[in-house]
C-alpha positions in Angstrom: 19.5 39.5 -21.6 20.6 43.5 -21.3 24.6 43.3 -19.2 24.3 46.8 -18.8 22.5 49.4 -16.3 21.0 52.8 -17.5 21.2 55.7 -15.5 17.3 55.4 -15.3 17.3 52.8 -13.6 19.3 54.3 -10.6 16.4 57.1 -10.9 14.2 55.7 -8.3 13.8 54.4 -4.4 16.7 52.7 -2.8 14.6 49.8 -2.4 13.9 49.4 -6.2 17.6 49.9 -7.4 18.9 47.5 -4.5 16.5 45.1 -5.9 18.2 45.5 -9.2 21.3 45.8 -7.7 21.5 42.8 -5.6 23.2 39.5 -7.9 24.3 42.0 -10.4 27.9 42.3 -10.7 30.4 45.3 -9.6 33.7 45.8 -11.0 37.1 46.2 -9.7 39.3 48.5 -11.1 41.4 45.3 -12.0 38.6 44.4 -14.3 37.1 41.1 -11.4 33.8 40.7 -11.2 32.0 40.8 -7.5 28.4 39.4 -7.4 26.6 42.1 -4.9 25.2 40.4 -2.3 24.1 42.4 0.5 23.6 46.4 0.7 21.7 48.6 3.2 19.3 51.1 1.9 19.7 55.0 3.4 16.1 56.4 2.0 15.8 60.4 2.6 15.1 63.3 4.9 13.0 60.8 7.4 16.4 57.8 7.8 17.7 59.1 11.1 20.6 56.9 10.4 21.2 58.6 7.3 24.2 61.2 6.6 21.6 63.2 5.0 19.4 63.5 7.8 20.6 66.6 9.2 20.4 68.0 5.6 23.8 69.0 2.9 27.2 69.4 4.2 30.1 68.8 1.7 30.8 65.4 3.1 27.0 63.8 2.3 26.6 66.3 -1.4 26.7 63.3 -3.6 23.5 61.7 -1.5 21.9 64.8 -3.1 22.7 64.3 -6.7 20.6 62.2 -9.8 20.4 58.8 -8.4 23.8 56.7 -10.7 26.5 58.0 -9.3 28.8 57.2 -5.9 28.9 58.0 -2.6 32.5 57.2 -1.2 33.5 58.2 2.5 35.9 57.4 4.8 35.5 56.1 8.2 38.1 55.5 11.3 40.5 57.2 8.9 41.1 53.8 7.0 38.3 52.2 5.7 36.0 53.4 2.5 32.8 52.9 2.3 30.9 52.0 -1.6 27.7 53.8 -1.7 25.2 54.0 -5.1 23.0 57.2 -5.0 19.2 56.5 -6.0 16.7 58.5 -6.5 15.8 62.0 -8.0 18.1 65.0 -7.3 17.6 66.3 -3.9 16.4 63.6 -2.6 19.2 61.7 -0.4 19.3 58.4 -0.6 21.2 55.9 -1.4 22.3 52.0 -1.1 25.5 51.0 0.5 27.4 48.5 -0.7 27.9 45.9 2.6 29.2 42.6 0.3 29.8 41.0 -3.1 31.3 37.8 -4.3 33.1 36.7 -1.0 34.3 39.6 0.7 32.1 40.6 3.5 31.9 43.8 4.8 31.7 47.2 3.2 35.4 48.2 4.4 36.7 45.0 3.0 34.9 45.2 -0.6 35.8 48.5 -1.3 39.4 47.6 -0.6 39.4 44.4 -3.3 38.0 46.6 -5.6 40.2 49.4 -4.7 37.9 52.1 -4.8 38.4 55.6 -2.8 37.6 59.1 -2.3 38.5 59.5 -6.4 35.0 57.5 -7.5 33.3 59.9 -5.3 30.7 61.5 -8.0 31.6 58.8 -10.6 28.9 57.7 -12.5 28.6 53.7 -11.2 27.5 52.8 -15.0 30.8 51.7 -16.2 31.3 49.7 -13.0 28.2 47.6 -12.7 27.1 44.8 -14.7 23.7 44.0 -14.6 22.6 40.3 -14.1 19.2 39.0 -14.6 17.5 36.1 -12.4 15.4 35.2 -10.3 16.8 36.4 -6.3 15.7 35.4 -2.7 16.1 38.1 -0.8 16.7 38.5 3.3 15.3 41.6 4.8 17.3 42.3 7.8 17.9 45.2 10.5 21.2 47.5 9.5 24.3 47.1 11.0 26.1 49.9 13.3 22.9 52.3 13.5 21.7 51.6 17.1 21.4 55.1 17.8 18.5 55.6 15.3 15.0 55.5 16.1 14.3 53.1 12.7 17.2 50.8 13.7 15.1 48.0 13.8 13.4 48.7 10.2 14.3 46.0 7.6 16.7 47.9 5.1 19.5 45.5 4.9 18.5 43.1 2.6 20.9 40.1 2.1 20.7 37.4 -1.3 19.8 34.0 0.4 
């Protein structure tokens, strides 16, 4: 069994790379292991609740970059958010991560990792571990995206 992800294989649709994503592990910078349990998928031009809707600004430019690499923002001026880029460059889209091991909550995981704005553009390859096996997976609405016309669409997908 391979432990470790190739930037190929963040080179496709959110969908396929959560898929890959979801029981793999995710490192702390402490060196702990997080099993990824729950991400939502943000898949191009079309995801009205995506940052990337609206097209580039300097705060949503990784979303645009070769799938492999992170997407870190801020929100409420506290918490970061963990996000993987997929895809091919220009393409936005990306997988946030919403939970691994147990801490739940996208806030909360990236603060036991203790990732920030500094893994924003960091290749995610020395921070994931991947784990083989077989996964029952929950599709299930997004969280905090009310406002968006696909806000009912099943991109949060959850291991069971």
């Amino acid at each position: 069994m391979r432990s470790a992800f190739k930037k190929e294989d963040f080179v496709c649709s959110a969908e396929t790379v959560a898929f890959f994503v979801l029981g793999s592990n995710i490192i702390s910078r402490k060196g702990e292991k997080f099993k990824i349990n729950e991400v939502e998928l943000y898949e191009g031009f079309q995801d009205d609740a995506s940052h990337a809707f609206r097209g580039m600004t300097k705060r949503n430019a990784p979303m645009f970059e070769e799938g492999g690499v992170f997407y870190i923002y801020l929100i409420y001026g506290m918490h970061f958010m963990i996000n993987i880029v997929t895809g091919k460059k220009d393409h936005p889209s990306a997988i946030l991560l919403r939970g691994a091991g147990n801490v739940s909550g996208p806030g909360r995981l990236a603060k036991a990792l203790n990732f920030n704005m500094s893994f924003n553009y960091r290749s995610v390859l020395p921070w994931m571990e991947y784990k083989k096996g077989d996964r029952i997976i929950e599709r299930l609405p997004r969280v905090g995206v009310d406002y968006a016309k696909c806000k009912d669409k099943p991109l949060r997908f959850k291991l069971k």
